[in-house]
Steps between C-alpha positions, in 0.01 A plus 500: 500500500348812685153590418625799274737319338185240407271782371778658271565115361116473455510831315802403281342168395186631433663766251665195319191346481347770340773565268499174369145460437576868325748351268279145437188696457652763204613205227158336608321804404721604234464087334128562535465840447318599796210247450333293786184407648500731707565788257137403348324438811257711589184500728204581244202683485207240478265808380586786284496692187770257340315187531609241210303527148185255468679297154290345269506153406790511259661722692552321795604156310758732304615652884476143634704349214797743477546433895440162524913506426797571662650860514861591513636795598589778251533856613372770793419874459405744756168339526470115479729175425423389184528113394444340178300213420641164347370579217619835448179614435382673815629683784467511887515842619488473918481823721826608686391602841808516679534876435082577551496389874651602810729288696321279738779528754376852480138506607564330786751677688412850685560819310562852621166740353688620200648202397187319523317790242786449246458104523154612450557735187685214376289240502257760327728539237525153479150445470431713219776394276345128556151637401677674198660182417181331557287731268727482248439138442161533537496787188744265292167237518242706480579782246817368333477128505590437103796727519657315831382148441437505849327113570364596884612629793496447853540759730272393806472160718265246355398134544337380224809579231623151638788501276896362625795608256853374524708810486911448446766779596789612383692188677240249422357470838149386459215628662119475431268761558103551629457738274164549699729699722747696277451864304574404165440589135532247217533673144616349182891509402602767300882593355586853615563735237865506574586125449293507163660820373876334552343187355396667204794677385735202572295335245533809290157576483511883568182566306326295683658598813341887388149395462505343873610880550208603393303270620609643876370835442153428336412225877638790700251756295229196518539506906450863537268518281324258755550670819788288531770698713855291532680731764824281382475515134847274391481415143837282569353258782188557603300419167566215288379291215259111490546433131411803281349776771628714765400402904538666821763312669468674810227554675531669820523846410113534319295750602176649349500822384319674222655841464753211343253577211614850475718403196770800604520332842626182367666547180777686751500252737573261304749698281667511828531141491603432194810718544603314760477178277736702230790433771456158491457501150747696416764204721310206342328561177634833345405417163119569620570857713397645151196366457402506899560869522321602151196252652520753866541830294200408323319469813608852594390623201183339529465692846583820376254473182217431776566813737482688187187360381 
């Protein structure tokens, strides 16, 4: 075989190679849904704003105790794989990186001047959504800790944590984690406002069902009213209910903002909101559009009785 003939054989097998790690790799990710290690490793800051909150006594034997279990995998978002304690009484929220760093492969090969400014402009980019991210869960402890049952987080490297947890994916794989070296954010489990609101009128309980309506509004009024600015208001998923009360599911979209106190401000943002909630009412609770809308109109109204004050 001629030296051409060699390289073009070389060529043709590494293609096959690649294609068939292609095809193995997409049911592997799709079985797992995208998690791995490596998806939630990250090399962190050992300094910083974000450093994890000093926990009182009872506080830490409460964080201790819910992860002194095994978690099993339960959903992902745009932000973090989330896994659910034994239990069922906690959950494991870890940071998704793969999408907040460049490709190592990357930095390490030479780049012509203007593709080494956009790398640069991306990693930027990259940077500040982190920090976002970051902040967010810092505001969800500090200023809004009772409305996102938020336990502790851990957003920068640490040695004294000293704490292992056995996490288990979507296949059952094991693995056990030093959480002394992972961005996470434990926060008690809630039931999102969709899967109680199905719940509720299966069981025929629409009046019920109307008061957890309610209920909605007046924490979404309570946040603002706090300085409390959710840039992804989502009355279906992204709030939820622990027993009786509302909590902030989600907590990576928090920011701090006052003129959230200007009542007009808010009362339209979230009437904004809660028209998008309609649509899904409308597909899986129609009995309650009624009262939903009557419960947003009134918030209109409240807004125009205040610019005319």
């Amino acid at each position: 075989m001629c030296l051409r003939s060699q390289y073009l054989f070389k060529i043709v097998m590494f293609l096959l190679a690649c294609g068939m790690f292609g095809g193995l790799k997409y049911p592997c990710h799709k079985f797992t849904e995208g998690f791995s290690l490596f998806r939630i490793t990250h090399p962190l800051e050992s300094e910083g704003p974000f450093a994890p909150p000093e926990l009182t006594g009872k506080e830490k034997e409460l964080l201790l105790q819910s992860l002194s279990q095994p978690f099993h995998y339960l959903s992902h978002g745009g932000q973090a794989y989330v896994f659910i304690s034994q239990d069922e009484q906690y959950v494991l929220k870890f940071v998704k990186f793969q999408r907040l760093r460049i490709a190592p492969w990357i930095q390490k090969i030479p780049l012509p001047k203007t593709l080494l400014t956009k790398q640069l402009i991306k990693a930027q980019k990259k940077a500040r959504i982190l920090n976002k991210m970051y902040q967010s869960y810092d505001n969800a402890y500090r200023v809004f800790k009772e409305e996102t049952a938020i336990l502790y987080h851990h957003l920068q490297l640490t040695k004294d944590l000293k704490k292992s947890v056995v996490l288990f994916d979507k296949l059952g794989y094991r693995y056990d984690i030093d959480l002394d070296q992972y961005a996470f954010v434990v926060q008690k489990k809630g039931i999102p406002t969709d899967k109680l609101i199905k719940l509720l009128i299966q069981e025929g309980k629409v009046e019920e069902a109307c008061l957890k309506l309610d209920q909605l509004i007046e924490f979404v009024l309570a946040a603002a009213k706090k300085g409390v600015d959710d840039q992804d208001i989502k009355f279906k998923a992204n709030l939820g209910f622990i027993d009786n009360r509302v909590i902030q599911l989600d907590m990576g979209s928090l920011r701090i903002n006052h003129q959230q106190q200007d009542r007009a401000i808010y009362l339209q943002k979230i009437h904004q909101a809660g028209i998008k909630f309609c649509g899904w009412l409308e597909k899986n609770a129609p009995q309650l559009v009624e009262h939903f809308v009557q419960s947003l109109e009134q918030l209109q109204k409240d807004s125009v009785d205040l610019d005319q004050a």
